[in-house]
FITOR-369748 format. One record per residue (C-alpha): x, y, z. Coordinates in steps of 0.25 Angstrom, whole numbers, padded with zeros to 4 digits, always signed. Layout:
BEGIN
XYZ;...
! end
This chain:
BEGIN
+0569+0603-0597;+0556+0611-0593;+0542+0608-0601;+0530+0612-0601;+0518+0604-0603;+0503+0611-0607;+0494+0598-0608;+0502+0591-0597;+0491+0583-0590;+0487+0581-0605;+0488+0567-0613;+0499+0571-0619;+0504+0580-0611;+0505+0573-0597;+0513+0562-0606;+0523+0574-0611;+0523+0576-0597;+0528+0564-0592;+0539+0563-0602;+0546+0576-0597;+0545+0572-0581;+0552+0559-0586;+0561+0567-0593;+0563+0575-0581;+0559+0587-0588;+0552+0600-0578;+0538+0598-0583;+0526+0609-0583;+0511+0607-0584;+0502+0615-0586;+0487+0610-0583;+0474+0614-0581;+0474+0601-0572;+0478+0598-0557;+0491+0590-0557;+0483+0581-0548;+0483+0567-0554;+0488+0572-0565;+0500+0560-0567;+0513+0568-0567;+0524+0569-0562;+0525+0578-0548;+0538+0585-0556;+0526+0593-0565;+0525+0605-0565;+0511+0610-0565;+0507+0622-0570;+0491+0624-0566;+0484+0632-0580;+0479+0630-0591;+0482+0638-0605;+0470+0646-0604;+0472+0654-0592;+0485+0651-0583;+0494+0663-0580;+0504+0652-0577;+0509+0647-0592;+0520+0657-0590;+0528+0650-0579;+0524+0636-0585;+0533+0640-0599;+0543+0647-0590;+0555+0642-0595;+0551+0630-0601;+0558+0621-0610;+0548+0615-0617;+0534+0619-0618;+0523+0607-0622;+0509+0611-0625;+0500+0599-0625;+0488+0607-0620;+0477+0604-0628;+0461+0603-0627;+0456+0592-0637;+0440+0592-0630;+0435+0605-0630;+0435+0612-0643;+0430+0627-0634;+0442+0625-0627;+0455+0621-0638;+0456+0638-0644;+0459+0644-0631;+0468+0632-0625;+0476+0627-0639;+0476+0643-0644;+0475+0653-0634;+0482+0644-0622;+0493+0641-0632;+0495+0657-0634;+0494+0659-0619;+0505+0650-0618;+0515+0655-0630;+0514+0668-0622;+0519+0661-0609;+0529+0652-0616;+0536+0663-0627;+0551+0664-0621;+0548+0655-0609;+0549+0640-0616;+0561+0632-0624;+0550+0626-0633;+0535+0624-0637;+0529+0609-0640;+0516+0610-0644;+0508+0599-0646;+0499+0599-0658;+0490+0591-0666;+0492+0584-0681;+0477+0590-0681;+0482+0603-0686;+0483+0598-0702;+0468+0595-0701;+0461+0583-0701;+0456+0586-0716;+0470+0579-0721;+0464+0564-0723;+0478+0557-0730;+0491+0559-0732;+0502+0564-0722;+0503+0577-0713;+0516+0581-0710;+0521+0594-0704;+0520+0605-0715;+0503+0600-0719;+0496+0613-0717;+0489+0613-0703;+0472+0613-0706;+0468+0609-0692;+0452+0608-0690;+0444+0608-0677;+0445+0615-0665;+0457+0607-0657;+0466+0606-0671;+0464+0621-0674;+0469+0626-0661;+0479+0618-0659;+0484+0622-0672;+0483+0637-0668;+0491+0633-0654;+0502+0628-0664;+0504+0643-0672;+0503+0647-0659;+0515+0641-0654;+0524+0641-0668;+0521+0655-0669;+0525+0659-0657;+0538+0650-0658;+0541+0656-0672;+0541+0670-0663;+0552+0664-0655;+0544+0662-0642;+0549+0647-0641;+0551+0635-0649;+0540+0626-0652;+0536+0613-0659;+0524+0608-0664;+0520+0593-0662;+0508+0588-0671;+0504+0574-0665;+0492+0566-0672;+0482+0560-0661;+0488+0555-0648;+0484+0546-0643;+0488+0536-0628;+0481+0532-0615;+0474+0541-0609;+0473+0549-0623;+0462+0559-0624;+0458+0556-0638;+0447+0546-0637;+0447+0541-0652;+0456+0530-0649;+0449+0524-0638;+0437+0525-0647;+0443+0519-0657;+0450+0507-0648;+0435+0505-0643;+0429+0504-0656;+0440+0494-0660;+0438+0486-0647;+0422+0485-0650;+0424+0480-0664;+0419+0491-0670;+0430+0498-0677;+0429+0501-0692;+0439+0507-0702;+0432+0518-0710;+0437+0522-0723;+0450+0518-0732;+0460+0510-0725;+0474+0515-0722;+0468+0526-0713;+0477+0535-0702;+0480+0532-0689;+0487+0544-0685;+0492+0543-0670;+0502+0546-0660;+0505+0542-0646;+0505+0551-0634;+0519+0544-0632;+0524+0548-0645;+0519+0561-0645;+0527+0564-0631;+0540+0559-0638;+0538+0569-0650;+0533+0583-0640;+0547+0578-0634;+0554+0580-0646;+0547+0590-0650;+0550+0598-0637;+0566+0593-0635;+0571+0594-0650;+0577+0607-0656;+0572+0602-0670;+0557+0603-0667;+0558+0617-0663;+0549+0625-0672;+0543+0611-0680;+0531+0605-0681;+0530+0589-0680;+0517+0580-0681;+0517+0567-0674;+0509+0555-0677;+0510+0540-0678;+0502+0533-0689;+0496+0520-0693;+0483+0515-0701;+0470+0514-0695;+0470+0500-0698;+0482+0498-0691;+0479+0507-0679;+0465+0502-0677;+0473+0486-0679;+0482+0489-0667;+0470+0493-0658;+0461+0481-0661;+0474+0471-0658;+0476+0479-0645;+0461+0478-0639;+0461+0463-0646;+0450+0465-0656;+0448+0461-0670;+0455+0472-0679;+0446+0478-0687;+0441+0478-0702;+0430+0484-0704;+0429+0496-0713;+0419+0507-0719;+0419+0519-0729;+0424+0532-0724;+0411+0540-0728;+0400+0530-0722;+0405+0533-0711;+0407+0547-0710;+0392+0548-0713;+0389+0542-0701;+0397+0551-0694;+0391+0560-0698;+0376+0557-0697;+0379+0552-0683;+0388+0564-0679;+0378+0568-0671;+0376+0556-0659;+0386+0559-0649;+0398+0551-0646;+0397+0546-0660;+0411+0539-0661;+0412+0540-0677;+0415+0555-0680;+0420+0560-0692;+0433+0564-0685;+0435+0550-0681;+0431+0545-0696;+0444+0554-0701;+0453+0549-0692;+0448+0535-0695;+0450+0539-0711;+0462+0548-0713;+0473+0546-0718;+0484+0555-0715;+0498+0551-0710;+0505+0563-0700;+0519+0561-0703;+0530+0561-0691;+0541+0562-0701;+0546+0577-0696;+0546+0572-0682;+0552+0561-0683;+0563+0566-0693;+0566+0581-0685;+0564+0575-0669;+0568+0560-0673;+0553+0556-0667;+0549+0541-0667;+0537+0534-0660;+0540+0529-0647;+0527+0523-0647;+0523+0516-0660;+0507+0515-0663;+0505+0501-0660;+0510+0501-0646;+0502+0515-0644;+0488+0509-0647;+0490+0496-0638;+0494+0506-0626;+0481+0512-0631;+0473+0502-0632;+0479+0496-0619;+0475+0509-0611;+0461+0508-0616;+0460+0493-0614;+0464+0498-0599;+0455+0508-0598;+0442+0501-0601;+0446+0490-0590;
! end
């Protein structure tokens, strides 16, 4: 098999990467980024570029398989339209009748972080707010529409937040830090959502998603759940620290947000409060029930490599 990997020296990508050398699967990359210490295999093929500008996406589609695109920007706001939109068109163009299938790697942030209870599954209206959500959201009609008109197959995959070692989403290790100084506190009602999902797990289900003939054309979200209390339990056990009790009202503390919005690298913003309050559930029954998908990695096991990895890293 042939695939090809946008994102490949990505956090997720460079794992996908790995998983089809092993395979023994021909492997594509393209990177802005030198293969130079770049951890991969010498059977890569690299494919120098970037979404914006290379002339070379034709012959890195060029008979392909399988076509993975993990490229995204989560830091610069300035830079997401013309990458997650304009480079996702540039690539449809080189891709249309040259590749088997389209994985495209998506976000659960496409329903919108307005949902606070209840569970999403496939068919809740999308409502994506802020600038990474909206345009990935656009990449995604771009690549259904452009599969609806016969230019390949395609499948959407929808994961929550990933998270592993070396993970590019800081939250965790903030939230780890603040459990290992004693100063963690729940905020709100009890019974709040950890929505989750390895970086492990998320590889199994893009190889479904790429290999089976029943994704083709579907949507699947991914996550892994548990409560808060739970969630936050597991890390304090794993550092050795007392678990904690402590608890405050919800609004209370959204004021404070707010009045102190303005200091810099103020760690208690009102994006962190709602995921510290919400109560949604994504459900993994379609995947699981169409691709026969199950964890390989339960939650528990995830957060000790976590938590490990940090412990490491601080040494």
């Amino acid at each position: 098999m042939i695939v090809a990997i946008t994102g490949g020296t990505g956090f997720i990508g460079q794992r996908l990467v790995q998983r089809h050398v092993a395979r023994g699967d021909e492997v594509r990359i393209l990177s802005r980024r030198s293969p130079v210490n770049a951890g991969l295999a010498d059977s890569v093929h690299w494919f120098k570029g970037d979404l914006g500008s290379s002339d070379n996406l034709h012959a890195f589609v060029d008979g392909v398989d399988v076509l993975y695109h993990c490229a995204g920007e989560i830091r610069n706001p300035l830079l997401m339209e013309a990458l997650h939109v304009a480079g996702t068109a540039r690539l449809i163009e080189a891709a249309t009748g040259c590749i088997g299938r389209w994985v495209q790697l998506s976000s659960t942030g496409a329903y919108g972080g307005h949902i606070r209870d209840g569970v999403v599954d496939e068919q809740t209206p999308l409502n994506p707010i802020g600038a990474y959500e909206v345009t990935k959201v656009k990449s995604d009609e771009l690549v259904t529409n452009a599969s609806l008109n016969g230019a390949f197959q395609h499948t959407v995959l929808r994961p929550s937040i990933v998270y592993g070692a070396s993970m590019p989403n800081q939250s965790l290790y903030g939230l780890i830090s603040m459990i290992n100084r004693g100063w963690f506190f729940f905020i709100g009602k009890p019974g709040t959502s950890a929505n989750y999902i390895h970086v492990d797990n998320v590889i199994d289900a893009l190889l479904l998603c790429g290999s089976l003939p029943q994704a083709n054309g579907q949507v699947y979200n991914l996550s892994d759940y548990c409560t808060m209390e739970n969630f936050v339990t597991n890390i304090a056990e794993f550092l050795n620290r007392s678990v904690p009790e402590a608890r405050v009202p919800e609004w209370p503390v959204r004021m404070m947000a707010r009045l102190l919005g303005v200091v810099p690298h103020m760690p208690l913003t009102q994006a962190r409060i709602d995921a510290l309050t919400n109560h949604v559930r994504y459900s993994t029954t379609k995947i699981e029930s169409e691709l026969g998908y199950r964890h390989s990695l339960s939650m528990k096991k995830g957060l000790r490599d976590l938590v490990e990895y940090w412990l490491f890293q601080r040494k």
